[in-house]
C-alpha positions as CSV (number, residue, x, y, z in Angstrom):
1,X,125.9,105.8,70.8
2,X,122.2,105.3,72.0
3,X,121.6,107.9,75.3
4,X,119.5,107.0,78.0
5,X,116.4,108.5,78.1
6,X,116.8,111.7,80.2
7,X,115.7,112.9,83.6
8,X,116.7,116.8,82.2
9,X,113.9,118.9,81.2
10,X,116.8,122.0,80.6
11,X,118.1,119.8,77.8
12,X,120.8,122.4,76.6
13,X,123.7,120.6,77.3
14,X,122.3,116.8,76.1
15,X,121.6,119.1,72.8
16,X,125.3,120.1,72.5
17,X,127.1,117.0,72.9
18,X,129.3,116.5,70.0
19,X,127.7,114.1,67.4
20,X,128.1,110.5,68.1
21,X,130.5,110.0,65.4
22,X,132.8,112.0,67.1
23,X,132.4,110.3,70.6
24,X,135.3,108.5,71.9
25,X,135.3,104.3,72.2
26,X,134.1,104.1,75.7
27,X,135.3,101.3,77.7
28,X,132.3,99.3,79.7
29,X,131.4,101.0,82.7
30,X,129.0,98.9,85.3
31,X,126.4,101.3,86.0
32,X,122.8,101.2,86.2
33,X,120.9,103.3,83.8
34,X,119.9,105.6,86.7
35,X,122.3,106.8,88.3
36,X,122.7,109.7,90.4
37,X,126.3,110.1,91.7
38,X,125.2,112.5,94.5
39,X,123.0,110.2,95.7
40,X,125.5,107.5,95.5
41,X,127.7,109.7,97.3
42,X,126.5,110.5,100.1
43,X,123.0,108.6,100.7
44,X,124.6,105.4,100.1
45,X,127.5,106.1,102.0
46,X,125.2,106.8,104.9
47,X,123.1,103.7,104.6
48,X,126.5,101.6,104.5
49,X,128.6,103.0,107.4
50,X,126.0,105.2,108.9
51,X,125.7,109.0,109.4
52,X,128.3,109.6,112.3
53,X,131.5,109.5,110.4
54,X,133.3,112.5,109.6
55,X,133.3,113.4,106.2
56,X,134.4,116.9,106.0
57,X,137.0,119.0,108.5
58,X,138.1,122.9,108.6
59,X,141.5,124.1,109.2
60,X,140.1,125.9,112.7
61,X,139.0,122.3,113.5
62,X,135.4,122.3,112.9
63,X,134.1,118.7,111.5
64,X,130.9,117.9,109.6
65,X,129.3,114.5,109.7
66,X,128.4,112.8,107.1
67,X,124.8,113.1,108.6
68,X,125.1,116.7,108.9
69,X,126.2,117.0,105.3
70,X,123.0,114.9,104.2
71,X,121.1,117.5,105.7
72,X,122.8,120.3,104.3
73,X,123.2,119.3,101.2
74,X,119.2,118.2,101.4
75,X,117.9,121.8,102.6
76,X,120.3,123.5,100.0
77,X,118.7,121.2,97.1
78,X,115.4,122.0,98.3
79,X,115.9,125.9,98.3
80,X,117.8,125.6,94.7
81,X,114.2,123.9,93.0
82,X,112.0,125.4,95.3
83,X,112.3,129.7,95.5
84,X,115.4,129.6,93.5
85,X,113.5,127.7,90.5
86,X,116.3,125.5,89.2
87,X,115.2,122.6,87.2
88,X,116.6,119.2,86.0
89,X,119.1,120.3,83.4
90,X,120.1,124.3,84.4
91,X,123.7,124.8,84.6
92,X,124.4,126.1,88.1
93,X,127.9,127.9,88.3
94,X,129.5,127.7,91.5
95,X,132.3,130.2,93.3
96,X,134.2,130.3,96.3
97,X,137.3,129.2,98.0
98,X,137.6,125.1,99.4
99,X,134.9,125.5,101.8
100,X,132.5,122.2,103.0
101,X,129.8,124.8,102.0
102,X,130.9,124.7,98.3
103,X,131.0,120.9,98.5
104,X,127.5,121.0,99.8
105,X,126.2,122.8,97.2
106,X,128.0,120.1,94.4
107,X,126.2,118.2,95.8
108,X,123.4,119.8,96.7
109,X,123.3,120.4,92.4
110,X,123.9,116.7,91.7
111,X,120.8,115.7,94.0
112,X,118.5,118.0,92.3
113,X,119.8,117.0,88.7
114,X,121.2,120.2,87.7
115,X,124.5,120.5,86.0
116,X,127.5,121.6,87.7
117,X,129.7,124.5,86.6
118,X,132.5,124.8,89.6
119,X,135.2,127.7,88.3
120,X,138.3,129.3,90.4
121,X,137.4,132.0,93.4
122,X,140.2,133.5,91.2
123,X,138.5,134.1,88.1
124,X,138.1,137.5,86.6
125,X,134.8,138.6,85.3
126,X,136.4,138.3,81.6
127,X,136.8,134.4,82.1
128,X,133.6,133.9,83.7
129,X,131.6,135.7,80.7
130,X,133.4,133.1,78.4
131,X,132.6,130.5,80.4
132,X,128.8,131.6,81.1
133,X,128.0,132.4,77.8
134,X,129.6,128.9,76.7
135,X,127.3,127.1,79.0
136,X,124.2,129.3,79.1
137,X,124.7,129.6,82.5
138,X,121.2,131.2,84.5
139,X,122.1,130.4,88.1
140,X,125.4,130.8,90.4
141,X,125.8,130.4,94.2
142,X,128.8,131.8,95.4
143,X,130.8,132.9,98.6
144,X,129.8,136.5,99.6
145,X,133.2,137.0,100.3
146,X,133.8,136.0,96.4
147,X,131.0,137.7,94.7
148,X,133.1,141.1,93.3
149,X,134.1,139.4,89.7
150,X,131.1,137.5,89.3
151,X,128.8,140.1,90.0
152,X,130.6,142.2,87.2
153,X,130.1,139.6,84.5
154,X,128.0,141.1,82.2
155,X,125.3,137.9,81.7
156,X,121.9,138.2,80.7
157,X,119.6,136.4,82.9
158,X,122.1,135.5,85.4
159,X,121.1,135.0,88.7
160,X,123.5,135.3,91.6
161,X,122.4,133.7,95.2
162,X,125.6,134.4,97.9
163,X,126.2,132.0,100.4
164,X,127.6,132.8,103.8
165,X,127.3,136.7,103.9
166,X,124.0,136.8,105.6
167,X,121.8,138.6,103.3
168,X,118.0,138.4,103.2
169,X,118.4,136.2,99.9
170,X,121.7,134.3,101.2
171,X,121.2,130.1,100.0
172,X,122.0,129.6,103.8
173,X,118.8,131.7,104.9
174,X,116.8,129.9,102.0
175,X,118.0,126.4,103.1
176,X,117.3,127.1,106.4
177,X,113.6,127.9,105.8
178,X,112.9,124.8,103.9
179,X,113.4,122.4,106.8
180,X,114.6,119.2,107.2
181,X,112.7,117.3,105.2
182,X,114.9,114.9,103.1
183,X,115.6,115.4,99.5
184,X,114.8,112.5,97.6
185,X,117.8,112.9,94.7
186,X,116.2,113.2,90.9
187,X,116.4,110.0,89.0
188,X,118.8,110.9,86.5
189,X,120.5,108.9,84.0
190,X,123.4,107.7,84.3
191,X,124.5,109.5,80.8
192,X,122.8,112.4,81.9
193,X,125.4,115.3,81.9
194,X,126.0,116.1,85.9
195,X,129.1,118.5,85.6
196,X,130.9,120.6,83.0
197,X,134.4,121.5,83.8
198,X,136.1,124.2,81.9
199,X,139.8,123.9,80.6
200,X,142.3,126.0,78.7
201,X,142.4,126.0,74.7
202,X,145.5,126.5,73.1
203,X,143.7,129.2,71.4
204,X,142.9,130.9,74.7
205,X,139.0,129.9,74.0
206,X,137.9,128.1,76.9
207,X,136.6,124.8,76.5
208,X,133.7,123.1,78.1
209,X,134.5,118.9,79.0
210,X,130.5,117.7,79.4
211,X,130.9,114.8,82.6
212,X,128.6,112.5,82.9
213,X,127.0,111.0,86.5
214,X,128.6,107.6,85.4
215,X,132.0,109.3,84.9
216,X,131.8,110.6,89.0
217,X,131.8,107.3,90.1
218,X,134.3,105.3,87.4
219,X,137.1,107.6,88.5
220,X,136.6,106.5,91.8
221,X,135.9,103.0,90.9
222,X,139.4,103.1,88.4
223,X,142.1,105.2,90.0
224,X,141.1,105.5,93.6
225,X,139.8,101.9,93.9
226,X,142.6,100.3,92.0
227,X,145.5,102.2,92.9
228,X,145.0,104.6,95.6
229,X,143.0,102.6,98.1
230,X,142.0,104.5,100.5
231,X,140.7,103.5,103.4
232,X,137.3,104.5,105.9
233,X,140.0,106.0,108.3
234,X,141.6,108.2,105.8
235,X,141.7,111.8,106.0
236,X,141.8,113.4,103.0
237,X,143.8,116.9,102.0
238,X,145.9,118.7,98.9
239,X,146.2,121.9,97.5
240,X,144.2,121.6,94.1
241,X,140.6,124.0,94.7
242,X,137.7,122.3,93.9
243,X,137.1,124.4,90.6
244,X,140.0,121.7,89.3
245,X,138.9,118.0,88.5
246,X,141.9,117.1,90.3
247,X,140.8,118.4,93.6
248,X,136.9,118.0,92.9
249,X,138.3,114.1,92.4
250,X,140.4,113.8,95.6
251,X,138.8,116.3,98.0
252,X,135.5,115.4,97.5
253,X,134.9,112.2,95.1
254,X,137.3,110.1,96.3
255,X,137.5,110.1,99.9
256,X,133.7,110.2,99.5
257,X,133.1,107.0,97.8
258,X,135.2,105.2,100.4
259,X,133.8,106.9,103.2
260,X,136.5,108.7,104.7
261,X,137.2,112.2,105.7
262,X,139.0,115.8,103.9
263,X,140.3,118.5,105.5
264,X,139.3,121.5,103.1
265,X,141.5,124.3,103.4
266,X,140.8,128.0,101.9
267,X,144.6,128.5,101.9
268,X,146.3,125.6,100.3
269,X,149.7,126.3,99.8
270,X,152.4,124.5,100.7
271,X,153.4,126.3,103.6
272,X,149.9,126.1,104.6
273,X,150.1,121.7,104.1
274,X,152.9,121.2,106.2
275,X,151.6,122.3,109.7
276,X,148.2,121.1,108.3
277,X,149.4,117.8,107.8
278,X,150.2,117.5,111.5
279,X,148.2,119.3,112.9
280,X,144.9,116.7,111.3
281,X,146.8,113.6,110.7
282,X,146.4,113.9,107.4
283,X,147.3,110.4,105.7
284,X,146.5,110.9,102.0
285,X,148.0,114.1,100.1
286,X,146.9,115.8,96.9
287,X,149.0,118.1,94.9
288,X,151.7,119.0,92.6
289,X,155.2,118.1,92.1
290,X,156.3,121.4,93.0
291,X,154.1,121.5,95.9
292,X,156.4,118.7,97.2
293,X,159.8,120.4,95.9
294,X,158.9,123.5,98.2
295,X,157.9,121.6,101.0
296,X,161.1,119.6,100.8
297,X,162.9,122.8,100.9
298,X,161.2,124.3,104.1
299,X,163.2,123.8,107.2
300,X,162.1,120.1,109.6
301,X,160.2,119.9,112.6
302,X,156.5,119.1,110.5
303,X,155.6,115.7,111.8
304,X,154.4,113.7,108.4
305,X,154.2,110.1,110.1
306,X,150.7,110.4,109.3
307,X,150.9,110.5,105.7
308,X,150.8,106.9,103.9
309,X,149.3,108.0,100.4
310,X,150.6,110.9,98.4
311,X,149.6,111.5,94.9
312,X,150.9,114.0,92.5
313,X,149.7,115.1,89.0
314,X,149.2,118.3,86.8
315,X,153.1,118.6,85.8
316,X,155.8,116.0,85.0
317,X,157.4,114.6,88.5
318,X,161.1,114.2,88.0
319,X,162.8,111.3,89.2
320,X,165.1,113.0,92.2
321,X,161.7,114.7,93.7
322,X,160.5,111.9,94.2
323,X,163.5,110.1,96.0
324,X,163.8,112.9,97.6
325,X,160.7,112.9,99.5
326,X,160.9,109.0,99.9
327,X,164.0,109.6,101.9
328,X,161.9,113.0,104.2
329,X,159.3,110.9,104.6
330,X,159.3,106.9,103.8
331,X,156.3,107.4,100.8
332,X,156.6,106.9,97.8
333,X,154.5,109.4,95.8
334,X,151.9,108.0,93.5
335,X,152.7,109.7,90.4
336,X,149.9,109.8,87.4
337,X,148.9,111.6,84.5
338,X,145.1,112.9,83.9
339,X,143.1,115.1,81.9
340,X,140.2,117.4,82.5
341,X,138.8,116.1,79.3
342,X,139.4,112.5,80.9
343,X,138.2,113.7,84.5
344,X,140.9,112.2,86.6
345,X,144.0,110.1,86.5
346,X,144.2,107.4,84.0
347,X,147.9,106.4,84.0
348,X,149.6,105.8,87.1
349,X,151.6,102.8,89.5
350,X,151.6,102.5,93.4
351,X,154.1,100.8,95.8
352,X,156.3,98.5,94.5
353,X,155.0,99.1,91.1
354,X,156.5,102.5,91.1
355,X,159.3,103.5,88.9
356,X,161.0,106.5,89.2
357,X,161.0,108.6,86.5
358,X,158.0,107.1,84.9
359,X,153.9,107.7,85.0
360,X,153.2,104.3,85.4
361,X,151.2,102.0,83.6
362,X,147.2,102.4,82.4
363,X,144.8,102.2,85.2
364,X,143.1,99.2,85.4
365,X,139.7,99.7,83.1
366,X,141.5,102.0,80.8
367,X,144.1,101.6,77.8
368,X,147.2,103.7,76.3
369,X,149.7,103.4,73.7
370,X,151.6,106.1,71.9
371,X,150.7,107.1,68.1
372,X,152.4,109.0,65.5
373,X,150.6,111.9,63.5
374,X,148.3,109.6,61.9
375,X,147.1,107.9,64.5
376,X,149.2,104.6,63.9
377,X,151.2,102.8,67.4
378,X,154.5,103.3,67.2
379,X,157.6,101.2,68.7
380,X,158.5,100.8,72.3
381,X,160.9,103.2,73.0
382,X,159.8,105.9,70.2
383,X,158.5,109.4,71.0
384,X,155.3,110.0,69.8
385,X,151.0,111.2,70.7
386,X,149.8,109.6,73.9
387,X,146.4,108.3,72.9
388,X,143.8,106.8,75.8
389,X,140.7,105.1,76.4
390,X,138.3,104.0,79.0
391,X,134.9,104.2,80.8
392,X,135.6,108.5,80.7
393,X,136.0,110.2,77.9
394,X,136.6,113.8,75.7
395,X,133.2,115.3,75.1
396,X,133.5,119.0,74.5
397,X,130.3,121.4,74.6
398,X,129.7,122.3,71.0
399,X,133.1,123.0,69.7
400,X,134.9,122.1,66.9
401,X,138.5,121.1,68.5
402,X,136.6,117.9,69.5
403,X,138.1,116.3,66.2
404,X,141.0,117.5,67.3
405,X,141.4,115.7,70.9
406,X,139.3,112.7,69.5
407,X,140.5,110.4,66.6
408,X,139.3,107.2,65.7
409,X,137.8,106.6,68.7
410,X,141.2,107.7,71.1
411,X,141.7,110.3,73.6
412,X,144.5,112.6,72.5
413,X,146.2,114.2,75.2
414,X,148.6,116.8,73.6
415,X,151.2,115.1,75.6
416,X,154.3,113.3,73.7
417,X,155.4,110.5,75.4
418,X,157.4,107.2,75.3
419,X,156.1,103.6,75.9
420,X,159.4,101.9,77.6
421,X,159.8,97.8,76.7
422,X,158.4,97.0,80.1
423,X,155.1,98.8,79.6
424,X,155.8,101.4,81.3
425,X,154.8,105.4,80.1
426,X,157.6,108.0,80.1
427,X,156.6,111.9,79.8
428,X,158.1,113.9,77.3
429,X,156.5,117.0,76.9
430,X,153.6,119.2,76.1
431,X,152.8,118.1,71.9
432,X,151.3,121.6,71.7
433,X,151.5,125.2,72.6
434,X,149.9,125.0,75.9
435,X,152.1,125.8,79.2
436,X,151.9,123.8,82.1
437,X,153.2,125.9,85.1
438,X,153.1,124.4,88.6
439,X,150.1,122.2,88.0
440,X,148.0,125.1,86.0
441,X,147.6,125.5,82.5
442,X,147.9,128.9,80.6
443,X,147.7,129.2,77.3
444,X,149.6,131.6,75.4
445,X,146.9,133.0,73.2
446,X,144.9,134.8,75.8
447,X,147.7,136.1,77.8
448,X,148.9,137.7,74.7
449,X,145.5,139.2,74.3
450,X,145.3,140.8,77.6
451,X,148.9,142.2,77.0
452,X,147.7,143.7,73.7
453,X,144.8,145.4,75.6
454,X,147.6,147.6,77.1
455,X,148.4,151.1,75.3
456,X,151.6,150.5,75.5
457,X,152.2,147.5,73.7
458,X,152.6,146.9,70.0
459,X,152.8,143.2,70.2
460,X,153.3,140.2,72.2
461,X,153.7,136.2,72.3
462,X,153.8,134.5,75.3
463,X,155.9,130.8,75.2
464,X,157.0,128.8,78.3
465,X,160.6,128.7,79.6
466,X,161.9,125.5,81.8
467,X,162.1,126.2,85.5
468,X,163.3,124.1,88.0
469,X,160.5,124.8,90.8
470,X,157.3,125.3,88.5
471,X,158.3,122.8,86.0
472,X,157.8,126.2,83.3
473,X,156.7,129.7,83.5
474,X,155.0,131.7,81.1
475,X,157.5,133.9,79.5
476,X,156.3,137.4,77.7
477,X,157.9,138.7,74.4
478,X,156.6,142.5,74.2
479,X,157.5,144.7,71.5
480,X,156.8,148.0,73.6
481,X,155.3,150.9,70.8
482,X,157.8,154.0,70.3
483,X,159.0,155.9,73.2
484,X,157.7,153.3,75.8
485,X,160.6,152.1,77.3
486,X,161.1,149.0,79.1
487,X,162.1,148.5,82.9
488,X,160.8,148.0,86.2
489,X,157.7,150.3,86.1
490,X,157.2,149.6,82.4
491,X,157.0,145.3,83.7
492,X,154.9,146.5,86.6
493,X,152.2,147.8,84.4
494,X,152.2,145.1,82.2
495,X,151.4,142.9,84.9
496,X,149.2,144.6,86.3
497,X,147.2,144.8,83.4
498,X,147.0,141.1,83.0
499,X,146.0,140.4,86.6
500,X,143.3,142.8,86.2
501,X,141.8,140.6,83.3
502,X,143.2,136.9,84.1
503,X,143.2,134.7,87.4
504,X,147.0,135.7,88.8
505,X,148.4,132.4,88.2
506,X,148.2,133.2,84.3
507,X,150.5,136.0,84.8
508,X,154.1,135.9,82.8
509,X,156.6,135.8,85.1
510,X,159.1,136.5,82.9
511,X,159.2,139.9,80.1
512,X,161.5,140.0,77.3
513,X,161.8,143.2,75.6
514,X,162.0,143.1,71.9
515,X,162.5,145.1,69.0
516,X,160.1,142.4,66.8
517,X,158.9,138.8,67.1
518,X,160.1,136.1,64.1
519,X,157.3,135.9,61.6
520,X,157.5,133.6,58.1
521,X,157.4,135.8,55.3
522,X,153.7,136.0,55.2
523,X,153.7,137.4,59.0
524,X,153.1,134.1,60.6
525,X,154.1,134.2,64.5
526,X,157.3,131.7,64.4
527,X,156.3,130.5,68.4
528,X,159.0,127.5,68.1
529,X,161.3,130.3,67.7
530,X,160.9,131.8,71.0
531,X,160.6,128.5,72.5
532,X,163.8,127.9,71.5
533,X,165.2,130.8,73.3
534,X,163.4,130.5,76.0
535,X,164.3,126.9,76.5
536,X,167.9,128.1,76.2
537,X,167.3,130.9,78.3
538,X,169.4,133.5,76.4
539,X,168.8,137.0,77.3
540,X,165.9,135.8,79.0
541,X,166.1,138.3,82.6
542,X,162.8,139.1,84.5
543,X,162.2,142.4,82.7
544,X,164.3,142.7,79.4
545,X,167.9,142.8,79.0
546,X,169.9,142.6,75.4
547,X,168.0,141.3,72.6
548,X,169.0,137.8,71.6
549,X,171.4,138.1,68.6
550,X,170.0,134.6,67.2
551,X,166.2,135.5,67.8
552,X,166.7,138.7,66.4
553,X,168.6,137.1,63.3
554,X,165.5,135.0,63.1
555,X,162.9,137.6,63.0
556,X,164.3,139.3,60.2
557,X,165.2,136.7,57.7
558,X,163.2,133.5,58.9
559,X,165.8,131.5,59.0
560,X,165.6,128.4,61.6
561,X,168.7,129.8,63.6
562,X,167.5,128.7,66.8
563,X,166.6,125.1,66.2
C-alpha cells in the first residue's frame, strides 16, 4: 500500500512498519490525506459547538472547558517543540494516573505531530525499558507523583519532563511561559503514525500496535457513531486508564468527537464508580464485566437513573450479568469485543439488537467470520479463529508475530469463537496461551520469568484458572528448590517478588506447589496440562495443598491424563 507523503521528519516508526505485504486489507476509510486527529479533536469541536462546553470533569468537581483545554493543550505543544525540542516523528512516552492533564498532553503530542506512547502509572521500570527500547523512546512527560519507576529505567538518551510537581523544569512551568499564542496543529498525514500502544505477547515480549491519525477518528466514526451514539450532553466515565485503548477510546476519543463531557477519575474502581455515577450524572459507563458483577454485589442506595449507555469489553460478559444489571438498573449493557491491535471495538449490538449471551454482530464498516487453521470460513454454528477487517488494522512495530496475527489480509484475534445462523458472534475462549483476567491481559511467559528471578525457585509455569468474578486468574505452578518449603511466607515472597518487577495486576493469585511440571519427553513444558487442572480446579488452593495425582501422573510419563 502507497503511504502518504509524510509530515515526520523522526521517521523511525514510518521505517518500521511491517512490509506492505504483510499489511492487513483495509476497509475504505473517508479521510483526507491530511489529517490531524488532535486537531480534529478539539479545534473542530470548538469551531462547531464553541469553546464553553465542558469537556473534561474531576472527581472533587473541578471542570475544564473545551476552551480551556485548547489552551492547555496549545501552551503544552508549544513548550514540547520549543525548549523541550520534540520534533514531527519523536515518540513521546506518557505516565500518570486519569488526569485531564495527561489528556492534554495526548493531545498536546497529536497537535505537534509527535507519536504517542501512553503506558500504565503502574508500570515497573522493567516493562518500561522493554517498551522504550522497542520504540526508541527520547522524551516522557509524566506525573511527578509517578516518576519513581520511570526514572529508574535505564534508557539512553531519555528525557524525563514531570508535570504537576512544581519543579523549575515542570511541563506546567514550561507551558506557562510560552503564552497563549495558539498552536497551529502540524499537518500530518492521515497515515502518519500518531500513537503506538503496547500489548501483551504470549511470549511475554511486548508488542508495539503502530495507530494511525486516520484510525483515532474511524473508531469514533464506526463504534461510537454507529452503535454507541452518544450525545453533546453526555458525560463520559469508566474504569479503563488511559494507558488502555479502551479508555484512551471512551474517556477521551469518543466523548470528544461528539462533543460531550468525561469525568476522569485517578481511582477507578468500582467502589469508586458507584457514588461517582451519582454524584456527576454520569450517563455513559466504560468498563469491564466484572466491574459490573461487583457493583451488582455492593449494597443499594447509588442513584444510576442517570446512566443510559453502558459499554463493557476486555473479558467475555456472561449472559446472567447482563440481565442482572438490566433488572438494577433498566440498561442494557452494550457488550463488544476489541483489540489493541484493532484500536477499539469492532463487534458489538445495542438496544434491541442485543442478545444475551452473544458479542453482537460486526460494526458497521467492518467484517468478521470465523476460520479454521488454514484460514478457510467455517459453518455457522462451528468453533473456530475469529478473523476481522476494517478501516483499523494489526500493524506491529518491527516484529515478526505480525505474520502471525495477520493472514491473507485478516485480523486474527487469538479468540475462538462461533458464528450463530442469525449472524450473530458467540465467544468461546482465548485460541492461545494468553490470560485475560478482569479486563487485563498477562501472559504467562513473563510472569514465569519474574518467578524464576527468585532464589528460591527451580521452576515455574503460570496458566489461567476459571473464576467466577475475574472471568480467570493467573495461576502459579512453582517447583520450590530443596529445602524451600512452601506456605504462607514462602507465597508472600513469591509475590512480592513479582510485584517488584511487574504492574500488580500481573500478579498470580493463585500458587500451586509442585514436585515437577509435565514436560514431553524432550522437556517440552506440557501448558495444556496445567490448564487442564486448573480448569478443573483440583488441588488448586491459594498457596499449595496435595499434589494433583493426575498432573503428577502426567509429568512423569507424558501421558494425556488430564484431557
Amino acid at each position: 500500500m502507497e503511504l502518504t507523503p509524510s509530515a515526520h521528519r523522526d521517521t523511525f516508526a514510518r521505517d518500521h512498519l511491517p512490509p506492505a505485504d504483510q499489511w492487513p486489507t483495509l476497509l475504505e476509510s473517508p479521510y483526507p490525506p491530511q489529517l490531524n486527529c488532535g486537531a480534529e479533536l478539539l479545534d473542530r469541536t470548538v469551531e462547531r459547538l464553541g469553546p464553553d462546553r465542558p469537556v473534561f470533569r474531576t472527581g472533587d468537581g473541578a471542570v475544564w472547558t473545551y476552551g480551556e483545554l485548547r489552551e492547555r493543550v496549545d501552551r503544552i505543544a508549544h513548550a514540547l517543540t520549543g525548549p523541550l525540542g520534540v520534533v514531527p516523528g519523536n515518540r513521546v512516552l506518557l505516565r500518570g494516573p486519569t488526569t485531564p492533564w495527561l489528556a492534554a498532553c495526548w493531545l498536546a503530542v497529536m497537535k505537534a505531530g509527535a507519536i504517542a506512547v501512553t503506558v500504565l502509572a503502574q508500570q515497573r521500570a522493567e516493562e518500561l525499558a522493554a517498551m522504550c527500547e522497542i520504540a526508541a523512546v527520547r522524551h516522557a512527560l509524566c506525573d511527578a507523583r509517578s516518576l519513581g519507576e520511570l526514572t529508574a529505567v535505564r534508557a539512553p538518551g531519555l528525557r524525563i519532563t514531570p508535570y504537576g510537581g512544581g519543579t523549575p523544569n515542570d511541563l506546567l512551568r514550561l507551558a506557562a511561559a510560552a503564552g497563549p499564542a495558539p498552536y497551529p496543529a502540524v499537518p500530518t498525514a492521515a497515515d502518519d503514525i500518531a500513537l503506538i500502544a503496547f500489548t501483551s505477547g504470549t511470549t511475554g515480549r511486548p508488542k508495539g500496535c503502530l495507530h494511525f491519525h486516520r484510525d483515532v477518528l474511524a473508531v469514533a466514526d464506526t463504534f461510537s457513531a454507529s452503535v454507541l451514539r452518544p450525545r453533546p450532553d453526555d458525560v463520559f466515565a469508566g474504569s479503563p486508564p488511559l494507558g488502555f485503548t479502551f479508555g484512551l477510546g471512551g474517556l477521551v476519543i469518543f466523548p470528544m468527537r461528539a462533543g460531550a463531557s468525561s469525568l476522569l477519575l485517578e481511582r477507578a474502581g468500582p467502589r469508586q464508580l458507584l457514588p461517582a455515577i451519582a454524584e456527576h450524572r454520569v450517563s455513559v459507563l466504560f468498563t469491564a464485566p466484572t466491574a459490573y458483577r461487583v457493583m451488582l454485589a455492593e449494597p443499594g442506595g447509588h442513584d444510576l437513573g442517570s446512566l443510559r449507555r453502558c459499554v463493557s469489553a476486555g473479558e467475555n460478559l456472561p449472559a446472567a450479568t447482563w440481565r442482572e444489571w438490566l433488572d438494577r438498573t433498566g440498561v442494557r449493557i452494550i457488550n463488544g469485543i476489541g483489540a489493541t491491535e484493532l484500536l477499539h471495538i469492532f463487534i458489538s449490538a445495542a438496544d434491541d439488537a442485543i442478545r444475551p449471551g452473544t458479542t453482537g454482530v460486526p460494526v458497521p464498516g467492518w467484517q468478521a467470520r470465523v476460520v479454521d487453521g488454514g484460514g478457510s470460513p467455517v459453518a455457522d454454528g462451528t468453533p473456530g479463529l475469529l478473523a476481522v477487517r476494517g478501516p483499523v488494522g494489526c500493524r506491529y512495530l518491527d516484529d515478526p508475530r505480525q505474520r502471525e496475527y495477520v493472514r491473507d489480509g485478516w485480523n486474527l484475534t487469538g479468540d475462538t469463537y462461533v458464528r450463530e445462523p442469525d449472524g450473530y458472534f458467540r465467544y468461546v475462549a482465548r485460541a492461545d496461551d494468553m490470560i485475560i483476567s478482569a479486563g487485563y491481559n498477562i501472559a504467562g511467559p513473563e510472569v514465569e520469568d519474574a518467578l524464576l528471578g527468585h532464589p528460591d525457585v527451580a521452576e515455574a509455569a503460570v496458566v489461567g484458572r476459571p473464576d467466577a468474578l475475574r472471568g480467570e486468574i493467573a495461576v502459579a505452578y512453582v517447583v520450590l528448590r530443596d529445602g524451600v518449603a512452601p506456605g504462607e511466607r514462602t507465597t508472600a515472597a513469591l509475590t512480592a517478588a513479582v510485584r517488584a518487577r511487574l504492574t500488580p495486576y500481573k500478579c498470580p493469585r493463585a500458587f500451586v506447589y509442585v514436585d515437577e511440571l509435565p514436560r514431553t519427553p524432550t522437556g517440552k513444558l506440557q501448558r495444556f496440562r496445567l490448564r487442564a487442572e486448573a480448569h478443573g480446579g483440583t488441588g488448586a488452593q491459594g498457596h499449595g495443598g496435595p499434589r494433583p495425582e493426575a498432573l503428577r501422573d502426567a509429568a512423569r510419563s507424558g501421558r494425556k491424563t488430564l484431557e
